[in-house]
N, C-alpha and C positions, 0 to 999 in steps of 0.2 A: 504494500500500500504506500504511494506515493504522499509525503507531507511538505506541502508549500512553504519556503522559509518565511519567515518573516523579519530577515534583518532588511535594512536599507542599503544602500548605496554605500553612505554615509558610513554606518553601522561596520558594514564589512570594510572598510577601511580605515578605522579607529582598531579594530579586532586583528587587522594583518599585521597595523604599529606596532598591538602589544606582543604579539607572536614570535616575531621579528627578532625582541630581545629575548625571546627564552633561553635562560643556559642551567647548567647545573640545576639546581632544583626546582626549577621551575620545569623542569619537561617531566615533572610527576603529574604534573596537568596533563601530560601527553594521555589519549584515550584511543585507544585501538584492541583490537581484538580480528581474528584470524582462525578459519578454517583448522582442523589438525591437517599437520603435512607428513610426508610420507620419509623426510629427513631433516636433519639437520645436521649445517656444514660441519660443526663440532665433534657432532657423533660419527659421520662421513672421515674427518681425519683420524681420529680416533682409532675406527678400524682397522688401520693402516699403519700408525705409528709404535713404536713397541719401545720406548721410554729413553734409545740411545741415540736416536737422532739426533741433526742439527738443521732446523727451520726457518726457511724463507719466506716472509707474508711479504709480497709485492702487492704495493696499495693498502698501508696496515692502519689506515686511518688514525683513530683514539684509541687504533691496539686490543682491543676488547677481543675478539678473535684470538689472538697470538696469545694472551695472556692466559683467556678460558682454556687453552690447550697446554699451559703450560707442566702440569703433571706427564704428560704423555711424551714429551721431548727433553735432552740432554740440555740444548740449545736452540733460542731462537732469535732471531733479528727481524725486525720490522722496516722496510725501507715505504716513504711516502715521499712525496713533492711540496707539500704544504707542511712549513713549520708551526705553523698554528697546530695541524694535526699531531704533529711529532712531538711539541713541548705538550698535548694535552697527555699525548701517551707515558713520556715518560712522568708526567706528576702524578698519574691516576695510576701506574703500573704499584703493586703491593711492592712492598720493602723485600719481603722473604724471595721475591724473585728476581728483583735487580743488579742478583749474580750473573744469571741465566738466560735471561732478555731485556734486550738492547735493541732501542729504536734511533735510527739515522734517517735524515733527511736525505734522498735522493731519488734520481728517477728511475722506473720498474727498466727501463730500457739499457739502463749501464748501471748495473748496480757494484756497487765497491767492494766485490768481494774475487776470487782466484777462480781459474774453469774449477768444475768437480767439486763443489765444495758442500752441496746440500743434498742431505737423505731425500726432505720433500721440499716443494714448491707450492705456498699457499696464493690465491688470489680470489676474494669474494667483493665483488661488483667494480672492479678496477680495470684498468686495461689491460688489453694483454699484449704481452712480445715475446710469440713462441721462440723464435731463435736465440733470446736470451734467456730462458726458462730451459732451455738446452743448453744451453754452457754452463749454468751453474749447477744442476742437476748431478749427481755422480751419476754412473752408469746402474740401471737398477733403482735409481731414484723415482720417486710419484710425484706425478703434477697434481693438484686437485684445484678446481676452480669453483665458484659460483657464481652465474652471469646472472644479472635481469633479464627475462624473458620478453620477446617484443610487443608481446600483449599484457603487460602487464598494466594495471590502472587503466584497461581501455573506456572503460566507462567514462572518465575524467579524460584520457588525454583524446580520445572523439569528441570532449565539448570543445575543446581549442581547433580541432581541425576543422569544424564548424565554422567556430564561430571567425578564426582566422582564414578559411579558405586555402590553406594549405597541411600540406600531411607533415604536421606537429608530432602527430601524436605514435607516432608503430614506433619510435623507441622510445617512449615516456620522456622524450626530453635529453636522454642520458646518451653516451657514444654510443658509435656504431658498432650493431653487433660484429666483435670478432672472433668470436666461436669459429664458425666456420673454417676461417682461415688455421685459427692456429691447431684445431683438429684435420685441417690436411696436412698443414707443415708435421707436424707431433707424427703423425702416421706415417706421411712418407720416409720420415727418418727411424720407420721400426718400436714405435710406441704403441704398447698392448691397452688396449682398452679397459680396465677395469669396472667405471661404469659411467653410463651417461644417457642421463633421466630427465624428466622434467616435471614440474606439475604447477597446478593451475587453480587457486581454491576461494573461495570466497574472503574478503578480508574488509573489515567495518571497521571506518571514521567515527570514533564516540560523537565528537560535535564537529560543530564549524571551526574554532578553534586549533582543533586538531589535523585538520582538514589543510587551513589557512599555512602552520608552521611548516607541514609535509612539503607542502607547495614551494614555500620560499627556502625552506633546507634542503633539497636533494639538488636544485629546486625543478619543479614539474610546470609548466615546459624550460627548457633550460633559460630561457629570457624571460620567464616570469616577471610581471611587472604591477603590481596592487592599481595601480595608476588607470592602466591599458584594461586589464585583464577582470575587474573588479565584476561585471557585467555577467563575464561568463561562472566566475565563482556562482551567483546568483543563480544563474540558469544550471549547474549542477546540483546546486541544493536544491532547489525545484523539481530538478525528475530524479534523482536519484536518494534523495533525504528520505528514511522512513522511521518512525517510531521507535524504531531501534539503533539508528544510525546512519551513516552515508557509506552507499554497499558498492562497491568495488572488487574487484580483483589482485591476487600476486601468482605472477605467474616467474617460476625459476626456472632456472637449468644447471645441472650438476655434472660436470666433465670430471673423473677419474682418469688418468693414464700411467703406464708405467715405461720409463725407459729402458730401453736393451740392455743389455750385460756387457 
């Protein structure tokens, strides 16, 4: 059952101000809820890691990832592009692990470390560059990936294609999918498939709110603009807002590989 909003113009643009500055505790306001999924990227490396490895998160954000795993590896290292990302990681990483992992600022494409140097290769919603994900890999080492799927939030990112007249919306905003590619590259160099899945599940915006922050954090479309775009926020709350939330989609993709011997 479809529920009409009832903010303003106005309204939704006072609400994107406050959003805007969400940081630390304030994203307990964040309100989401999601489908059960059939993985997660944690439990995915998990399977795979057997506690003496040394790990590479290429695109390790605020680290959360690299850390949650950190029982299951000897060693890991976090390389990202944004120092914003990289000082939140190192402040936020626990004490008892700041032996063990260690976040550097650099890009996934040259990363600072010797060929052969890592058991596995993490990457979840980052870019990818298989041929460097093969040089640092040992032989025998595991890629494991997490892409955004290209339908992911179609609900929301068809209102922009709309309401912009161009096709905004088949990658939510976010880079081009390079799945593809780096699973020909990966293959043609003799890389066993381990797994590579996807799924696709219902996933609900508690409010507008939460809606508003999503939007300008990822951000969705990548030019999002409160200014521009306020209109169309409106006409999503409109058809898609219901009693229980604003209903959407996440859709992923999970790529396991393993390299030759």
């Amino acid at each position: 059952m479809r529920q009409a909003t009832q903010y303003s113009i106005d309204q939704i643009k006072e609400l994107a101000a406050i959003t805007s500055q969400w940081r630390g505790w304030d994203l307990l306001q964040l309100k989401t809820r999601r489908a059960p999924v059939p993985w997660r990227l944690q439990d995915a490396a998990a399977e795979v890691l057997a506690g003496r490895e040394s790990v590479l998160d290429m695109g390790s954000g605020d680290g959360r990832v690299l850390a949650s795993l950190a029982d299951s590896f000897m060693r890991g290292i976090g390389v990202d592009v944004s120092k914003t990302r990289v000082d939140r990681a190192r402040l936020s990483l626990p004490m008892k692990l700041r032996m063990r992992v260690h976040f550097t600022r650099a890009s996934a494409h040259a990363v600072p470390a010797p060929d052969a140097t890592f058991q596995m290769v993490l990457n979840r919603h980052a870019p990818l560059f298989p041929e460097e994900i093969d040089r640092v890999l040992i032989p025998g080492g595991v890629f494991l990936t997490q892409q955004i799927g290209e339908q992911n939030a179609r609900a929301i990112t068809g209102a922009f294609d709309e309401a912009r007249g161009t096709a905004v919306g088949s990658r939510a905003g976010l880079q081009e999918n390079q799945l593809p590619r780096t699973f020909e590259v990966l293959s043609s160099s003799g890389y066993e498939v381990l797994k590579h899945e996807q799924y696709d599940v219902p996933f609900v915006f508690g409010d507008a709110a939460s809606l508003l922050f999503w939007m300008q954090a990822v951000p969705v479309p990548h030019d999002f603009d409160i200014e521009r775009d306020a209109e169309t926020v409106l006409e999503i709350l409109d058809h898609i807002a219901t009693p229980n939330g604003i209903v959407t989609n996440e859709h992923r993709e999970l790529l396991v590989m393993r390299k030759p011997e």
